[in-house]
N, C-alpha and C positions, 0 to 999 in steps of 0.2 A: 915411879909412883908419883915424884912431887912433879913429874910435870904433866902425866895426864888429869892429878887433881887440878892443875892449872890451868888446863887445855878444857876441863869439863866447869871450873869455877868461871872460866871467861864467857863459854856456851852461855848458862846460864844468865850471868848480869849482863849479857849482850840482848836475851828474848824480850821481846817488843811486847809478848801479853805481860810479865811484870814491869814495866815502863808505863805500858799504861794503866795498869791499875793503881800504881804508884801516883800517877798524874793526875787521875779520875777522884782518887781516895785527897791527896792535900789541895788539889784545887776545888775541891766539893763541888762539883760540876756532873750534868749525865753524861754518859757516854752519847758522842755526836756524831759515833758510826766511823765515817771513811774520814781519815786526816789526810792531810798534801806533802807531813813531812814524818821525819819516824818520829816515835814518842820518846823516846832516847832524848833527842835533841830538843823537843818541845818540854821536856822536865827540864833540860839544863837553860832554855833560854827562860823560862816561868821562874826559875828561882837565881839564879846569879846576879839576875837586878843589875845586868849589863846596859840593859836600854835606857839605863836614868840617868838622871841630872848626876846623880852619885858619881859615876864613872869620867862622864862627858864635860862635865861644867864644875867642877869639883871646888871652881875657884867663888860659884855660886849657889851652890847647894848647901840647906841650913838642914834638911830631915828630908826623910822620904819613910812613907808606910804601905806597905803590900797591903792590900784587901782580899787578896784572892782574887777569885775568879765568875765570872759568870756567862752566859749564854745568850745567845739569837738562833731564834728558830725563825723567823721572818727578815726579811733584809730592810726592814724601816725601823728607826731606832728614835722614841720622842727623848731631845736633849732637854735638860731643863735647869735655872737657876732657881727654882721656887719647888720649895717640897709641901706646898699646902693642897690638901685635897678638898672636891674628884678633881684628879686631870683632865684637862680637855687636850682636845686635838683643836687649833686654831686655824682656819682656813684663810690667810692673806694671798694676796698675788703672789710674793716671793718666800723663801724660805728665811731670808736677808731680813725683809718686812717683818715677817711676823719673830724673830727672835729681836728685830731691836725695838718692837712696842710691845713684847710682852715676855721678854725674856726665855722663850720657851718655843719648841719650833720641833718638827718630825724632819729627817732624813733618809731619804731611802738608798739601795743601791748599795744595804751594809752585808759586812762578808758574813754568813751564816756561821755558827759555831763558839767554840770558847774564845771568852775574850777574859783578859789579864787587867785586872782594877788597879792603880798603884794613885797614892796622894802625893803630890811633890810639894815643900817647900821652900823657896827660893827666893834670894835677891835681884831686885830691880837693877841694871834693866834687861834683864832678862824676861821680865814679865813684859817687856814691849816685844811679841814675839815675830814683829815685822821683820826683825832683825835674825829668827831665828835661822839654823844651820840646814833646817828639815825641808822637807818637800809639804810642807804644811797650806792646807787652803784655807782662808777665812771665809765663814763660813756669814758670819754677822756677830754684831756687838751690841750691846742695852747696859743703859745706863742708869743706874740706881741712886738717883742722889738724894737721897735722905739717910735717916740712921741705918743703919743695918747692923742688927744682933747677932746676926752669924753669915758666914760665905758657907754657902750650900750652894751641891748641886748634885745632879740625878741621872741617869742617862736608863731607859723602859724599853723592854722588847715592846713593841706596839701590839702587839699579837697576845700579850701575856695582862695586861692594863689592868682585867677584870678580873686576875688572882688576886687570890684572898693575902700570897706572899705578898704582891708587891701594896696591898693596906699596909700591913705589918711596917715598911720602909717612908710609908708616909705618916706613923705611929712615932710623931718626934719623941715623946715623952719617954719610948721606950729604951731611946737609943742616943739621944744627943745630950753632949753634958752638961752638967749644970753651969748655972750663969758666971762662974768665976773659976773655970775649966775649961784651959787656954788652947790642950792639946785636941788635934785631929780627932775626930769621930766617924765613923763609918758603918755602914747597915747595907748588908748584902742578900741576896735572895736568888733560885735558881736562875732568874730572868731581869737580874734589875739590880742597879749599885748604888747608891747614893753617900756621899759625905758631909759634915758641917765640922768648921771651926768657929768659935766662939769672939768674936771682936769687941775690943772696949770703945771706947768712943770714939764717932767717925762722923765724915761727914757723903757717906756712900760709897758704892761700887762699881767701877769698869768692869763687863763681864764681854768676854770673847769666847766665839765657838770656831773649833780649828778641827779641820779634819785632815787625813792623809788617804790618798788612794794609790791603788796599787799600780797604776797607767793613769794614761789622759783620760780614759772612760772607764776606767774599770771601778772595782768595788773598792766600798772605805772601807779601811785596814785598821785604822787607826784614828779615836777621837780623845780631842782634848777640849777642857773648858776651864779658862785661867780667872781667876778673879783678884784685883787691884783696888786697894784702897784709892779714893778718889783724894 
């Protein structure tokens, strides 16, 4: 008896429709239809918070905060250091160009589907990520040298811009903390992530945009956007 309950208990916590409903429900995300790997292994890599600084750089890692999750249903994704609305789309010659005169810049060619929001933070010089371990691409850099009240930044399905959610994430008041509220904040929506931390006196911001692809031409996997007091 105890080992075909055993036999029928593994059945069970091995089926792939509870995995991913499990997945779908704590990542509060839709269902994105066909995935590349089982949902088994995609609940355990979303929540062990194997891929972070936590694990990897432990000798540099001060906090890290999960956001959850959000989505791409279009493969261009606008990155952005500035959460003031409306967003535009900036038309420069390079992609380079327009994030280093306006902090803000579209990228296409991103992998469709759930994507996993985490805030990391860290000690210098880690934040020189030239030096990083990854297969990371710089994507461009802008330069913010005056005060800045908070390090914010945003990453928008382009496709989604002209949801009423992604207002909501440009609704700082609703969501960022007050002026002597040191810790990370973050504001999530089906289609759009954004975070701000709160800084005391500065004299500005390095801000870098780093992406990862899965090949030499293939789709971005993976973005990141670091910001350094100046």
């Amino acid at each position: 008896m105890l080992a075909a309950t055993s036999k029928w208990f593994h059945r069970i916590i091995t089926e792939e429709s509870l995995w991913k409903h499990a997945c779908l429900r704590d990542l509060q995300v839709p269902d994105p239809g066909k995935v590349t790997f089982k949902w088994i292994s995609l609940y355990a890599t979303a929540f062990n918070g194997y891929h972070s600084y936590q694990f990897h750089q432990q000798d540099k890692h001060i906090d890290r905060m999960r956001i959850v999750a959000f989505s791409f249903d279009l493969q261009n994704a606008l990155l952005t250091k500035k959460l003031i609305p409306p967003l535009k789309i900036l038309k420069e010659k390079t992609t380079e160009k327009t994030l280093e005169l306006n902090g803000c810049g579209v990228v296409r060619n991103v992998k469709r589907g759930i994507w996993i929001a985490d805030s990391q933070l860290v000690r210098c010089p880690v934040c020189d990520l030239n030096t990083c371990d990854g297969k990371l691409i710089l994507l461009g850099s802008h330069n913010e040298k005056k005060q800045a009240d908070g390090a914010c930044a945003g990453i928008f399905d382009v496709k989604r811009l002209k949801n009423c959610s992604t207002s909501a994430v440009l609704d700082l008041k609703t969501w960022v903390g007050k002026p002597n509220y040191w810790q990370p904040k973050s504001m999530i929506t089906p289609y759009a992530v954004a975070v701000n931390t709160n800084l005391q006196e500065n004299e500005g911001l390095h801000v870098k945009f780093h992406v990862m692809k899965s090949g030499k031409n293939g789709e971005i996997v993976s973005i990141r956007i670091s910001e350094q007091l100046l």
